[in-house]
Backbone as ProteinMPNN parsed JSONL, in Angstrom:
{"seq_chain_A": "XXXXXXXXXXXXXXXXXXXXXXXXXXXXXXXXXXXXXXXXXXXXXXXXXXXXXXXXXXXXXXXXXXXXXXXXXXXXXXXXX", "coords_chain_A": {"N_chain_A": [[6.112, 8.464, -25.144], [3.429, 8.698, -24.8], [2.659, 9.942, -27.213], [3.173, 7.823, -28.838], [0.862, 6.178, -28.237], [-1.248, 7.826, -28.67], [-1.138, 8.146, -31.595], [-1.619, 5.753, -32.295], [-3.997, 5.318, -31.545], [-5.028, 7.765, -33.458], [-4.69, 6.535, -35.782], [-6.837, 4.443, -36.266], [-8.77, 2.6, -37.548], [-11.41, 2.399, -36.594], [-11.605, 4.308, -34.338], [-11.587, 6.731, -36.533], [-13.677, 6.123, -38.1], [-15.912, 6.303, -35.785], [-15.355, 10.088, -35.184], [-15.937, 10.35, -37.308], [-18.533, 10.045, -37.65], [-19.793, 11.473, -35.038], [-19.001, 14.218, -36.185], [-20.921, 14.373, -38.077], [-23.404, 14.138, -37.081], [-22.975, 16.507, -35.047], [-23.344, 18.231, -37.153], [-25.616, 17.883, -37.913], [-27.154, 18.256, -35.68], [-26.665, 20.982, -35.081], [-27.813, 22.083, -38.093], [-30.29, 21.31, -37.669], [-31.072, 23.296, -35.63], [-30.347, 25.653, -36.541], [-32.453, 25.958, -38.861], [-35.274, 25.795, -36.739], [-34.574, 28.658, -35.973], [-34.622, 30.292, -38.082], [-36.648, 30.069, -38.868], [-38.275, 30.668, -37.011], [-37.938, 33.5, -37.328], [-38.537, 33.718, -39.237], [-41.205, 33.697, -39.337], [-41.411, 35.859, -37.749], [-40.988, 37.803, -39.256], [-42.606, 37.636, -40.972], [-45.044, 37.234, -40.758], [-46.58, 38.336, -38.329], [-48.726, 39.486, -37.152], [-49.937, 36.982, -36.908], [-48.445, 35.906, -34.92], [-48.781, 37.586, -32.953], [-51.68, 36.934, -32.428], [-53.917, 36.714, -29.196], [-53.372, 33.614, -27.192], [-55.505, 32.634, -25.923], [-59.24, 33.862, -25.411], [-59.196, 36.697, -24.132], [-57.168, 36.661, -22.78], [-53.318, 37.91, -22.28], [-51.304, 36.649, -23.613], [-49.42, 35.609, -26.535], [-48.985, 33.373, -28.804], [-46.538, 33.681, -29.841], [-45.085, 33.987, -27.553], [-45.175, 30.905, -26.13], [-43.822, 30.034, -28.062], [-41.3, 30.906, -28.445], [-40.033, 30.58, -26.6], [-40.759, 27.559, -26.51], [-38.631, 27.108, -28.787], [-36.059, 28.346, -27.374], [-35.92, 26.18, -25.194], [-35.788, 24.197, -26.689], [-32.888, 24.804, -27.735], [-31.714, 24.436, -25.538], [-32.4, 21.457, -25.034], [-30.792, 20.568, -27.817], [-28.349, 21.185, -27.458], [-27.643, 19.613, -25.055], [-27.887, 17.053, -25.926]], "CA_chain_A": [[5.27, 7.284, -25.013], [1.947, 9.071, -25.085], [2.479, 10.27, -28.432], [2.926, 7.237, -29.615], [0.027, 5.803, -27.892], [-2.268, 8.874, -29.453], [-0.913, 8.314, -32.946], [-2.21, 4.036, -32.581], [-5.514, 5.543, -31.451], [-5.644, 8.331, -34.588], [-4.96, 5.596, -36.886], [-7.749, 2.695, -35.956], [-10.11, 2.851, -38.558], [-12.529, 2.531, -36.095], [-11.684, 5.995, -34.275], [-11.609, 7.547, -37.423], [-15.415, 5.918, -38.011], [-15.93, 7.447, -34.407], [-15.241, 10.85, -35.458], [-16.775, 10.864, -38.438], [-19.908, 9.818, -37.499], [-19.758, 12.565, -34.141], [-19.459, 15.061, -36.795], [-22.321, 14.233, -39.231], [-24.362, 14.152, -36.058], [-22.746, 17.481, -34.504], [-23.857, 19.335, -37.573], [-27.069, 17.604, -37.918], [-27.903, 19.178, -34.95], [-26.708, 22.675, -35.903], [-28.768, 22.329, -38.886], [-31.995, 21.728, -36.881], [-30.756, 24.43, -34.69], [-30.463, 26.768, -37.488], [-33.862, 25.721, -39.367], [-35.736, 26.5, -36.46], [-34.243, 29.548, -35.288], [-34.387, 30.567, -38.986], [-38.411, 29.857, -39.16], [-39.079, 31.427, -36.039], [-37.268, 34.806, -37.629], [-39.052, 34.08, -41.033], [-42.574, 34.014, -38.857], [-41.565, 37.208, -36.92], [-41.019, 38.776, -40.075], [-43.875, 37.844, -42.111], [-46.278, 36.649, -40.25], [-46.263, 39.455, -37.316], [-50.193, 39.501, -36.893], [-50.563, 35.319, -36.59], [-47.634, 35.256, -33.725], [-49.351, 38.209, -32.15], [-52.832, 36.473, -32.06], [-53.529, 35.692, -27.961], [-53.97, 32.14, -27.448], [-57.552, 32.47, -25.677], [-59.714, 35.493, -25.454], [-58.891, 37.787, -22.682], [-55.339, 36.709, -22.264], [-52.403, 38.498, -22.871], [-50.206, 35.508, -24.005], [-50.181, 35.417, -27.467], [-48.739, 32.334, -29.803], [-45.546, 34.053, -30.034], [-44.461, 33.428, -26.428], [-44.955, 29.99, -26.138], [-43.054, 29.752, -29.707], [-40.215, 31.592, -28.425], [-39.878, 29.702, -24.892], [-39.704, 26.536, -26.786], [-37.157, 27.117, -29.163], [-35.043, 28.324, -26.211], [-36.031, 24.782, -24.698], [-35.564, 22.966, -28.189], [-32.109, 24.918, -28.135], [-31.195, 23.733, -24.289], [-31.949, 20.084, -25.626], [-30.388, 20.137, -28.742], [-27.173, 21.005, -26.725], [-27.283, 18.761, -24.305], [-27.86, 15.61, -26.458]], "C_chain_A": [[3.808, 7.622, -25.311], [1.584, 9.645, -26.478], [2.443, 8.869, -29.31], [1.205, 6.221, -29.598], [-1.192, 6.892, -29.015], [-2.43, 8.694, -30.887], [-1.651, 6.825, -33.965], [-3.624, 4.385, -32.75], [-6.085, 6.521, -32.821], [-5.863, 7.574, -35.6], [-5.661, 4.671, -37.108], [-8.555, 3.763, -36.472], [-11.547, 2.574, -37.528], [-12.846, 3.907, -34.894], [-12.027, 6.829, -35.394], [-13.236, 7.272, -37.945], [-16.505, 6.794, -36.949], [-16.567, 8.93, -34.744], [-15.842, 11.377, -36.304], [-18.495, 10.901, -38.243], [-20.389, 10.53, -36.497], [-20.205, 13.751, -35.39], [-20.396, 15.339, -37.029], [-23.322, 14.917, -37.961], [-24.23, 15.762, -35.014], [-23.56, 18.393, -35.839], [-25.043, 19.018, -37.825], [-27.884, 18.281, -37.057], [-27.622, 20.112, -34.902], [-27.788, 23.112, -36.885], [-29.984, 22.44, -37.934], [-32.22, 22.942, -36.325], [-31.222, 25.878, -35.823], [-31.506, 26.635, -38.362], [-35.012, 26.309, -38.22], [-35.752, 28.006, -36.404], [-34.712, 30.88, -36.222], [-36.139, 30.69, -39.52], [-38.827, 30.703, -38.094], [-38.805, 33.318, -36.698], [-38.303, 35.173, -38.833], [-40.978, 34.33, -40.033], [-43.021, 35.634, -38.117], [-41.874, 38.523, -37.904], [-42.167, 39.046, -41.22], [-45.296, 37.318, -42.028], [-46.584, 37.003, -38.394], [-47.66, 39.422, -36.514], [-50.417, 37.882, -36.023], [-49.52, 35.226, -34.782], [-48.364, 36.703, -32.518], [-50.789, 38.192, -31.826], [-52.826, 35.991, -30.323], [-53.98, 33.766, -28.109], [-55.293, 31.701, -26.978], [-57.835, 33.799, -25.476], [-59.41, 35.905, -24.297], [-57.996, 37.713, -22.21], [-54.426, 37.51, -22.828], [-51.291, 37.799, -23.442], [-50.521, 35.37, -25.458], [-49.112, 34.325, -28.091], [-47.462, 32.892, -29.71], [-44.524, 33.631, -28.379], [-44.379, 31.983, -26.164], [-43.872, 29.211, -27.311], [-41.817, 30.115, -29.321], [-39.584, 30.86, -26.813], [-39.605, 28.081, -25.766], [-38.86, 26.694, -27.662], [-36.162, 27.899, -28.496], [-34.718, 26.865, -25.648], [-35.462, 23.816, -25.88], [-33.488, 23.026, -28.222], [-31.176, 24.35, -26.987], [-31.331, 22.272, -24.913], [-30.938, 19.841, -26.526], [-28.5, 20.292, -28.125], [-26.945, 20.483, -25.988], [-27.592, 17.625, -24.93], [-26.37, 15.952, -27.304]], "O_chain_A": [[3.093, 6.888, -25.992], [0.42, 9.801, -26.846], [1.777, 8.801, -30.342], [0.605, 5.753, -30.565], [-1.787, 6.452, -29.998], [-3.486, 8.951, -31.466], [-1.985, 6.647, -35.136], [-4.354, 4.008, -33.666], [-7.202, 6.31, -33.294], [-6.859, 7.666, -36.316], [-5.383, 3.921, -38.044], [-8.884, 4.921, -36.215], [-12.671, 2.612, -38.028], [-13.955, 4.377, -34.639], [-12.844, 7.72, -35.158], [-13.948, 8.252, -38.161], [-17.444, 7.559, -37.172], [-17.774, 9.165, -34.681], [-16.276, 12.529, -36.316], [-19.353, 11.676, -38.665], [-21.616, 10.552, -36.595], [-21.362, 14.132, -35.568], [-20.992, 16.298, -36.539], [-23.842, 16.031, -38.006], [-25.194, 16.134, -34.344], [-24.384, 19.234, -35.481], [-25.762, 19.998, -38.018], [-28.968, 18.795, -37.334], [-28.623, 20.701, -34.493], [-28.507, 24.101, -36.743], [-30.511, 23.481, -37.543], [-33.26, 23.592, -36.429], [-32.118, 26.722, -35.787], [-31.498, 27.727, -38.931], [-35.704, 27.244, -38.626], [-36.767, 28.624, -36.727], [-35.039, 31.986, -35.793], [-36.585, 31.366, -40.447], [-39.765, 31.475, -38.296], [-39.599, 34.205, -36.387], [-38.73, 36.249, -39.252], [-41.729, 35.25, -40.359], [-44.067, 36.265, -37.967], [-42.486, 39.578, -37.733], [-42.497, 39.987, -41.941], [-46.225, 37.09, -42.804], [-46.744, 36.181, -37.493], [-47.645, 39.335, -35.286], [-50.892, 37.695, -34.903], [-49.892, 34.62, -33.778], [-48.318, 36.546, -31.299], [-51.281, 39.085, -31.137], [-52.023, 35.131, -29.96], [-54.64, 33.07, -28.881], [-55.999, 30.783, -27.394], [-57.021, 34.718, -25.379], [-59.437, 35.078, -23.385], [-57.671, 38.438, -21.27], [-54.684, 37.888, -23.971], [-50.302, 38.461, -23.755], [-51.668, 35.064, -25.782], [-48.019, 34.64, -27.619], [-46.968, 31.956, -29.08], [-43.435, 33.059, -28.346], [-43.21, 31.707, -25.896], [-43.347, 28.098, -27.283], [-40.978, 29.521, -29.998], [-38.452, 30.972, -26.343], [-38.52, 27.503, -25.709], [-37.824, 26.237, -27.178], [-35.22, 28.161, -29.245], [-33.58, 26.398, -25.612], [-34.761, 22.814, -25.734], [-32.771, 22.068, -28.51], [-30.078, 23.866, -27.261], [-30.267, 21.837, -25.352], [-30.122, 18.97, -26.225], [-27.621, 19.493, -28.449], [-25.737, 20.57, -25.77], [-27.539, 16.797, -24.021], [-25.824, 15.074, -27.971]]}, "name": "protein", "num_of_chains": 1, "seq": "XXXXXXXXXXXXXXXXXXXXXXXXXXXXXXXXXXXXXXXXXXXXXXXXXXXXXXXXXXXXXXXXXXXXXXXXXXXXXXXXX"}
């Protein structure tokens, strides 16, 4: 009985709209995921000096920590939406 029930629900063109449109949107946010993650790597690697600038004089915090704290945060959102 539940198979056949499952098999009504795979076939409604409007599950299958469903699904499709989950996807798009599942890898949409992979992509973002992987664009940042992918910029922050390309900044570490070639732009080593700018992320190790502090952010005011006499601090030890430099541009790179706050950069690296939110795309942790960016990566907690992007998984929970």
């Amino acid at each position: 009985m539940n198979e056949i029930i499952y098999q009504r629900i795979q076939s409604n063109p409007r599950f299958q709209e469903l699904v499709s449109k989950r996807q798009r949107f599942a890898w949409l946010l992979a992509l973002i995921m992987l664009v940042l993650y992918y910029a922050f790597i390309l900044l570490i690697a070639f732009a080593p000096d700018w992320l190790g600038t502090p952010l005011h004089p006499g601090t030890s915090v430099t541009r790179g920590i706050p950069l690296g704290i939110g795309l942790i945060v960016a990566s907690f959102i992007l998984t929970g939406i």
